[in-house]
C-alpha positions as CSV (number, residue, x, y, z in Angstrom):
1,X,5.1,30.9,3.7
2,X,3.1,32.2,6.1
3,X,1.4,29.9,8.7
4,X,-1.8,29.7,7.8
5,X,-1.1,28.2,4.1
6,X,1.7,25.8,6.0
7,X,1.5,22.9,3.6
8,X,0.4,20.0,4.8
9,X,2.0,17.6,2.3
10,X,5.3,17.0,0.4
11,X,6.5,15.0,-2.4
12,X,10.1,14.5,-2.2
13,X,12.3,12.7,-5.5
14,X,15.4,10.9,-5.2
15,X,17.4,13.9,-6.1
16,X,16.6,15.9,-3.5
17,X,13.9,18.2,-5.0
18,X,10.8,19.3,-3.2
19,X,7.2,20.1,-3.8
20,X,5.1,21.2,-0.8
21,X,0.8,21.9,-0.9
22,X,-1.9,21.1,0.2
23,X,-2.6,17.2,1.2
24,X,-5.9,15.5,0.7
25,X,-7.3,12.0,1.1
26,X,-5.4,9.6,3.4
27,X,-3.0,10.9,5.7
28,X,0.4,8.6,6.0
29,X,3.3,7.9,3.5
30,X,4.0,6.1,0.4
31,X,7.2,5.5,-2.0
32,X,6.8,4.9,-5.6
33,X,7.8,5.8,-8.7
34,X,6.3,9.2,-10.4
35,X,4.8,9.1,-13.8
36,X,2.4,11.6,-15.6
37,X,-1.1,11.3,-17.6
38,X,-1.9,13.4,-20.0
39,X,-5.8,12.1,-20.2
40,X,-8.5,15.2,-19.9
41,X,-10.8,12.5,-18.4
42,X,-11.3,9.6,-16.3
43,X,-9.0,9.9,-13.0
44,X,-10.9,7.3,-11.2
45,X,-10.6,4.2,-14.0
46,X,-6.3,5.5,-14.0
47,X,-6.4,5.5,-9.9
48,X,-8.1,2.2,-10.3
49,X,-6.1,0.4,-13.0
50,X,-4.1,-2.0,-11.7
51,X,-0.9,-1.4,-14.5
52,X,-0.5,1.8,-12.0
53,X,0.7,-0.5,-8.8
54,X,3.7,1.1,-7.7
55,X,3.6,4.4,-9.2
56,X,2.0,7.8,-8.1
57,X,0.0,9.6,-11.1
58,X,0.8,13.7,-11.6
59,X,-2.3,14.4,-13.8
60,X,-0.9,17.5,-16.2
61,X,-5.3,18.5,-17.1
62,X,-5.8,20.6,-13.5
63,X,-9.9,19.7,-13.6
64,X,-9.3,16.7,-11.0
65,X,-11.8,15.6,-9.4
66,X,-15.1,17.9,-10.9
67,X,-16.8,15.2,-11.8
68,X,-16.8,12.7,-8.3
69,X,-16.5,9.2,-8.5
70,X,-19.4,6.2,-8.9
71,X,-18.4,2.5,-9.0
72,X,-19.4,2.3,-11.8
73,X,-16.0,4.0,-13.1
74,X,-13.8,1.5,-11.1
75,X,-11.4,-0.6,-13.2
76,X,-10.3,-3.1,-10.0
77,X,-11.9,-3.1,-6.4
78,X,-10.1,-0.5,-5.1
79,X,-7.7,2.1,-5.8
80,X,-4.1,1.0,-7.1
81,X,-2.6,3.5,-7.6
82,X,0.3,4.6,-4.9
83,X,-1.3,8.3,-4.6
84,X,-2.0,11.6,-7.5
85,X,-0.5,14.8,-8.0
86,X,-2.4,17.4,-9.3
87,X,-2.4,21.3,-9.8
88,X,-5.8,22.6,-8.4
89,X,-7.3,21.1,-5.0
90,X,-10.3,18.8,-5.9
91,X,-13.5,20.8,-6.2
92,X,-17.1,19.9,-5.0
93,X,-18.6,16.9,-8.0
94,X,-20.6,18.2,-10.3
95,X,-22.1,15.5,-12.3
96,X,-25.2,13.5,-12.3
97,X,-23.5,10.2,-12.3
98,X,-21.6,11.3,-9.0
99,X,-22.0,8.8,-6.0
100,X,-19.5,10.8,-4.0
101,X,-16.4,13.1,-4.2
102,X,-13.0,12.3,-4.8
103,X,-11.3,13.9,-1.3
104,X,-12.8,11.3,0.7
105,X,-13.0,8.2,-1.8
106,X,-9.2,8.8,-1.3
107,X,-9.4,8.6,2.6
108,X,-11.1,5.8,2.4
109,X,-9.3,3.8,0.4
110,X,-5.9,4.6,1.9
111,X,-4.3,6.6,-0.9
112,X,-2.6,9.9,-0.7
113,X,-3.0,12.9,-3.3
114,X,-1.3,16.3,-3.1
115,X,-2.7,19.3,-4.7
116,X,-1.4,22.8,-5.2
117,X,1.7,21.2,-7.2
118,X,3.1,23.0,-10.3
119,X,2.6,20.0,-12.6
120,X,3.9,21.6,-15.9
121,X,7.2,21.8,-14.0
122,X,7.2,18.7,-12.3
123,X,6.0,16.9,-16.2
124,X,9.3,18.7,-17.5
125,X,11.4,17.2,-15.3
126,X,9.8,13.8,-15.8
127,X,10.4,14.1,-19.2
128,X,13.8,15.1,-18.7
129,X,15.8,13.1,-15.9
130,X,13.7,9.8,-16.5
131,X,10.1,8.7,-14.3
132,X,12.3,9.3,-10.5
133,X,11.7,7.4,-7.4
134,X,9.3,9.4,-4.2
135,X,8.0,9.7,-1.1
136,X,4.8,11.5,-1.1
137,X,3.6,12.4,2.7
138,X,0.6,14.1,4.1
139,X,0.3,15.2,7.7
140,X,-2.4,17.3,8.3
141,X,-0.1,19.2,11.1
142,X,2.2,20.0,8.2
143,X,5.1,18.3,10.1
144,X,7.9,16.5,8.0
145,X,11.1,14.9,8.0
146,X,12.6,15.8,4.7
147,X,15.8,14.1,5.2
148,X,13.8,10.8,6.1
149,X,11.6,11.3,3.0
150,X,14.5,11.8,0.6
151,X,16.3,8.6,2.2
152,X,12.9,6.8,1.5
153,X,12.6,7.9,-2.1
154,X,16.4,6.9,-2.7
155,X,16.3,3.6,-1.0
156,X,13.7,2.3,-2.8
157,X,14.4,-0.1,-5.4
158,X,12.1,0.7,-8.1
159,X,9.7,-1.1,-10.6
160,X,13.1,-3.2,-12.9
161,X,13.1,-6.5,-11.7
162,X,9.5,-6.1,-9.7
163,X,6.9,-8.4,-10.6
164,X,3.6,-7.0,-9.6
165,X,1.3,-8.7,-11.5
166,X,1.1,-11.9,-8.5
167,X,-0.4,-8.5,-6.1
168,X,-3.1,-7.5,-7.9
169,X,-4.1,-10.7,-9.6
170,X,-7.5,-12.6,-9.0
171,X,-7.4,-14.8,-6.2
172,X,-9.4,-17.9,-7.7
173,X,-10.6,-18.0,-11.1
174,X,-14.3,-16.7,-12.1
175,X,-16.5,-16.1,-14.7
176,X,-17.4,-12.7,-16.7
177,X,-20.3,-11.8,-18.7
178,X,-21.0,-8.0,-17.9
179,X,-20.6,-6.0,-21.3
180,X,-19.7,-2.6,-22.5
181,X,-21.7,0.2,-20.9
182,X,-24.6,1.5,-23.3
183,X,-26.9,4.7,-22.8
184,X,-29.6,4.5,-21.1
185,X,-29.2,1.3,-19.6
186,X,-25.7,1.0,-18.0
187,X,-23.8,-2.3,-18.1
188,X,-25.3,-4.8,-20.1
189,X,-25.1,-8.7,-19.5
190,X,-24.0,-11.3,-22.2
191,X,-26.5,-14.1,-22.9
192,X,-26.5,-17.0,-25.3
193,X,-23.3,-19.0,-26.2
194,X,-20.2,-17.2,-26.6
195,X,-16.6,-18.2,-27.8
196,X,-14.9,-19.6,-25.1
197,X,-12.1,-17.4,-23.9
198,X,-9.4,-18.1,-20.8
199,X,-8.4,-14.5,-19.7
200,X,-5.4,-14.4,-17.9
201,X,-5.5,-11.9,-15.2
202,X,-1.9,-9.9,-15.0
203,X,-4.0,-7.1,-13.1
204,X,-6.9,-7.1,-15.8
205,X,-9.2,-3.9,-16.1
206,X,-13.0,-4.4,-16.2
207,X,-13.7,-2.6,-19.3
208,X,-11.3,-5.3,-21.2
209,X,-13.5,-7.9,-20.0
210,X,-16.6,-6.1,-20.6
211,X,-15.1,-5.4,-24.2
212,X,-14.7,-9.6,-24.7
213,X,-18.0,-10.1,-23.4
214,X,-19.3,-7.6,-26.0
215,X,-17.5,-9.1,-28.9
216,X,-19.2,-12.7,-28.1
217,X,-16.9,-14.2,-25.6
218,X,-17.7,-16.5,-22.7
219,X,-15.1,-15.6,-20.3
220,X,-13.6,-17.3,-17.6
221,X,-10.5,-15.1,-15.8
222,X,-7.4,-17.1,-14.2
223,X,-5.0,-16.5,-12.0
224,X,-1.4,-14.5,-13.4
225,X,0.3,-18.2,-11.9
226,X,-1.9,-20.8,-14.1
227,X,-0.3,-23.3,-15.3
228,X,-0.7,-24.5,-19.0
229,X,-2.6,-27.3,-18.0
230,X,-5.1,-25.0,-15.9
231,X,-5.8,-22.9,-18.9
232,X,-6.4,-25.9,-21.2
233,X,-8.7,-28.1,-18.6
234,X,-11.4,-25.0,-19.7
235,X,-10.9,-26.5,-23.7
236,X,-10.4,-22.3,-24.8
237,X,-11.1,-21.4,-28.0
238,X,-8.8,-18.2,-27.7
239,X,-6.8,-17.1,-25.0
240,X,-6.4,-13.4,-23.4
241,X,-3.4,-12.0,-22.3
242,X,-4.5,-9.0,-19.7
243,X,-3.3,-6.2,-18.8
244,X,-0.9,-5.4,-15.1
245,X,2.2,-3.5,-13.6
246,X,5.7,-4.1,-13.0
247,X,9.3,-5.4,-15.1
248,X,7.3,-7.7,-17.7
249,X,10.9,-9.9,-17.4
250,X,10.3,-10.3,-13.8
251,X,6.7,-11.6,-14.8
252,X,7.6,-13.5,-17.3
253,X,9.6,-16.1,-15.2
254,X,6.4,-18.3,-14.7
255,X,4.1,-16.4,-17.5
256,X,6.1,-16.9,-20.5
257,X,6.4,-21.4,-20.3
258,X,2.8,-21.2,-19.8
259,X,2.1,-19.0,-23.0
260,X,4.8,-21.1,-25.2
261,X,2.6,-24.1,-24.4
262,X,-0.5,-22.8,-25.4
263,X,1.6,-21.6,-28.6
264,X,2.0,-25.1,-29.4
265,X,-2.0,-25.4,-29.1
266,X,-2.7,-23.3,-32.4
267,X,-5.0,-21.7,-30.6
268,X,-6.0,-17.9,-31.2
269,X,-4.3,-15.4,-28.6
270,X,-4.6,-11.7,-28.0
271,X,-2.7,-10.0,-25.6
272,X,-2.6,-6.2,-24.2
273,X,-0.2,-3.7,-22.6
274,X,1.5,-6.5,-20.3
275,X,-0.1,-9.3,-21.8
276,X,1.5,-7.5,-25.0
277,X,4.9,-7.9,-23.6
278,X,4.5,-11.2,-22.5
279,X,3.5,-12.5,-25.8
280,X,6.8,-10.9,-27.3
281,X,8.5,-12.4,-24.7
282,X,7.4,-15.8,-25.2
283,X,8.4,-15.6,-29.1
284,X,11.7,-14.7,-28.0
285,X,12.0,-11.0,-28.2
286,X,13.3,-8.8,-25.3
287,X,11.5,-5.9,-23.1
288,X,13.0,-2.3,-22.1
289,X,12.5,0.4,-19.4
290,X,11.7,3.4,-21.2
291,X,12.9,6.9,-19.5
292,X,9.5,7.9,-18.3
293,X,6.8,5.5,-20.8
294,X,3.7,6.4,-22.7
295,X,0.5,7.9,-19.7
296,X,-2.3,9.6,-21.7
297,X,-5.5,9.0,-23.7
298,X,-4.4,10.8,-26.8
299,X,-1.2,8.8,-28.3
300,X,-1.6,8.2,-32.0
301,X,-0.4,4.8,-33.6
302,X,-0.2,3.9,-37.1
303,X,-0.8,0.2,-38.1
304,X,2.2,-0.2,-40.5
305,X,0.1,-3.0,-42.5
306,X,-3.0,-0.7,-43.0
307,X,-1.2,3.3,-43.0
308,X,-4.3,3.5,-40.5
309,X,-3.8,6.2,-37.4
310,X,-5.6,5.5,-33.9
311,X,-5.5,7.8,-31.5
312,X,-5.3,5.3,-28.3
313,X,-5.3,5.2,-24.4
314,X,-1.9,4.1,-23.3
315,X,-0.1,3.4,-19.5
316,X,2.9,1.6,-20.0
317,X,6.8,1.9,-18.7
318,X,8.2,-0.7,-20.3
319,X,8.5,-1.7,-24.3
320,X,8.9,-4.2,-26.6
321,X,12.6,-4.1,-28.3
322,X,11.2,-4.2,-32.3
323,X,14.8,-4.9,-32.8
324,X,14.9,-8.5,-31.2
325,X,11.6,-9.4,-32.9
326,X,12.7,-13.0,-34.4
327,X,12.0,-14.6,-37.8
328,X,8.4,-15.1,-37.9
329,X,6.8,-12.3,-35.9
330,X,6.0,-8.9,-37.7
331,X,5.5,-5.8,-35.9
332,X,2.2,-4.4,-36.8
333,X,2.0,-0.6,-34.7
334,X,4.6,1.9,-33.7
335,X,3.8,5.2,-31.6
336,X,4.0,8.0,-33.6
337,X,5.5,9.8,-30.9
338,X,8.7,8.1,-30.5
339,X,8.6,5.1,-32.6
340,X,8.8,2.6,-30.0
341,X,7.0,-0.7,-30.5
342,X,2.9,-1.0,-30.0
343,X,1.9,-4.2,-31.6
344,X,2.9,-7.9,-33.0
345,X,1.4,-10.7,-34.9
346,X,2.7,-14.1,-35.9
347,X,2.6,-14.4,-39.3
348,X,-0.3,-16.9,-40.3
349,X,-1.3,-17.5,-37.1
350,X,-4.2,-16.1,-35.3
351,X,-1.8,-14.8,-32.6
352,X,-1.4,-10.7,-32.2
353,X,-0.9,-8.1,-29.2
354,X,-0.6,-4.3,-28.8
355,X,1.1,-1.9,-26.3
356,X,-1.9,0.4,-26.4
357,X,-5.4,-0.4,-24.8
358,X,-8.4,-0.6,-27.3
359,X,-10.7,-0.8,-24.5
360,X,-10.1,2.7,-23.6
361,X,-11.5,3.6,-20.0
362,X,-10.5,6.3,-20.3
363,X,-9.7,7.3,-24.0
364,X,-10.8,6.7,-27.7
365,X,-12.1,3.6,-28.7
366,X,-10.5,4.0,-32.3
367,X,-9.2,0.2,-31.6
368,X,-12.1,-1.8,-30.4
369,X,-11.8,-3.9,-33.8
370,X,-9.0,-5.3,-32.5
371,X,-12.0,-7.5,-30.0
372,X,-13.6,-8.1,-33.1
373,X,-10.7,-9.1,-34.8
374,X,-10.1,-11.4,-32.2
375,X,-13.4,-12.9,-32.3
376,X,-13.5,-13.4,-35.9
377,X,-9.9,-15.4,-35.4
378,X,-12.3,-18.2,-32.7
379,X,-15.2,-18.0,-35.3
380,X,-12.7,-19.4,-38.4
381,X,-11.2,-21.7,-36.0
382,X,-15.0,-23.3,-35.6
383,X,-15.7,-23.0,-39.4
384,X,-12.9,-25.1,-39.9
């Protein structure tokens, strides 16, 4: 390679393997594991979801970065995200919403992204040998230890057993009432009494929160630690299991006595994507790690009870075994794909979770009834 196009970063896997181009955002390192998304929009809300902690994003659509970034588009404070991959070097925004560009969002926020990567190749081998462990560097001299890097990517110990959720949880509890963005106003505000809903915050994207405060519900966010008690000193009328990262086992150590107790409460419950798992996980059933999970805005699921296909937003690495699914607990959604688990309910209870995420940010909102349907379960409770 000549000198001039010396790459100035490197993403190394486990294996050995290489990829060198062209390094943008913060300079540094970073281990992690490597997933892909398959979403034609919305890079910012997956760089800002907190379910990615601990993983870099290869983004297979090669338009990164087009259309800038705003904070309005932010799913947590900051980026979570360990760093992207991506085919073409980010290009100049071109949008109206655009408060800035993407190359030096990244800078400031600390996170690394590599461009100039062939990410068809690199999705194939994903898909392939399993989501692998890497280092991802970028030294604007170009300058690398690759034995280092491939030491780093092997020693790391990975995402099984990791319980993420306690790092990107809410430090104190507070109180949400922005709603669901609408043209031509932007975010809207919640007023008048809503159904009162405890959100549990496993790492807990905006949009779900501004989805509950669009359906009718007063919301008051907790920690990923509260304790039983703590949830029922707010007298809920439904309780939300959030999204987050990590082994959902690992979480579930101090998650799952807390949801069996508010079980025992009859109270309505609705969980998502982690939350998901940690509702199956409280009923008794088990979690796996997939080979490299479910990324991507266009994943169709039927509803088994209905024949109903969604096409939903999904970013998830682990599953929930439909085969240890006890007496009692129907499954309710299975991916289309590969038939793996995407939703539970208990039967005659108002208690039900999914896999996939009906708030969307980015992707289809096919599944926003599910809110509703969760609302409607606090408005019988009232009736009777």
């Amino acid at each position: 390679m000549p000198n001039s196009d010396k790459p100035t970063a490197c993403l190394a896997l486990a294996d050995g393997t290489l990829f060198y181009g062209k390094g943008f955002g913060a300079s540094g390192e970073t281990v992690a594991e490597l997933c892909f998304n398959t979403a034609m929009t919305g890079y910012q809300e997956i760089m800002t979801d907190p379910s990615y902690a601990g993983q870099v994003v290869t983004f297979t659509f090669p338009h990164i970065g087009n259309v800038g970034v705003t904070p309005e588009d932010d799913e947590a404070a900051e980026p979570v995200a360990a760093g992207m991959v991506v085919k073409w070097d980010p290009t100049e925004p071109s949008n109206w919403r655009a408060a800035g560009d993407l190359v030096h969002w990244l800078e400031k926020n600390g996170r690394i992204g590599i461009g100039g990567i062939d990410t068809r190749r690199l999705t194939r081998a994903i898909r392939q040998q399993g989501a692998p462990h890497v280092a991802l560097a970028h030294d604007p001299e170009g300058n690398f230890d690759i034995a280092a890097l491939v030491a780093k990517a092997r020693a790391w110990s990975g995402l099984v057993g990791l319980d993420l959720a306690k790092d990107v949880t809410c430090a104190q509890s507070y109180r949400w009432d922005e709603t669901r963005w609408a043209w031509p106003d932007g975010y809207g505000k919640r007023e008048g009494d809503g159904f009162r809903v405890v959100a549990i915050d496993y790492g807990a994207k905006r949009n779900i929160l501004r989805c509950l405060a669009s359906a009718g519900c007063d919301v008051t966010v907790l920690p990923a630690t509260a304790t039983a008690e703590e949830v029922l000193a707010h007298n809920p009328e439904g309780v939300f299991l959030s999204n987050g990262p990590g082994d959902p086992a690992a979480t579930g150590e101090y998650a799952v006595p807390m949801i069996k107790d508010v079980l025992s409460r009859d109270l309505p419950v609705f969980g998502i994507c982690l939350g998901h798992q940690m509702l199956a996980l409280a009923v008794g059933a088990r979690t796996i790690k997939m080979n490299h999970g479910h990324h991507g805005a266009n994943h169709p699921v039927k509803d088994v009870e209905t024949g109903k296909v969604e096409i939903t937003s999904m970013n998830h690495g682990f599953a929930v075994d439909a085969q240890t699914l006890p007496k009692g607990v129907k499954e309710t959604h299975v991916s289309l794909f590969d038939g793996s688990n995407c939703g539970i309910r208990l039967e005659g209870r108002p208690v039900f979770s999914v896999q996939h995420h009906p708030e969307a940010s980015p992707g289809p909102q096919d599944s926003f009834y599910l809110f509703e349907r969760f609302a409607q379960a606090m408005r019988d409770r009232r009736a009777a």
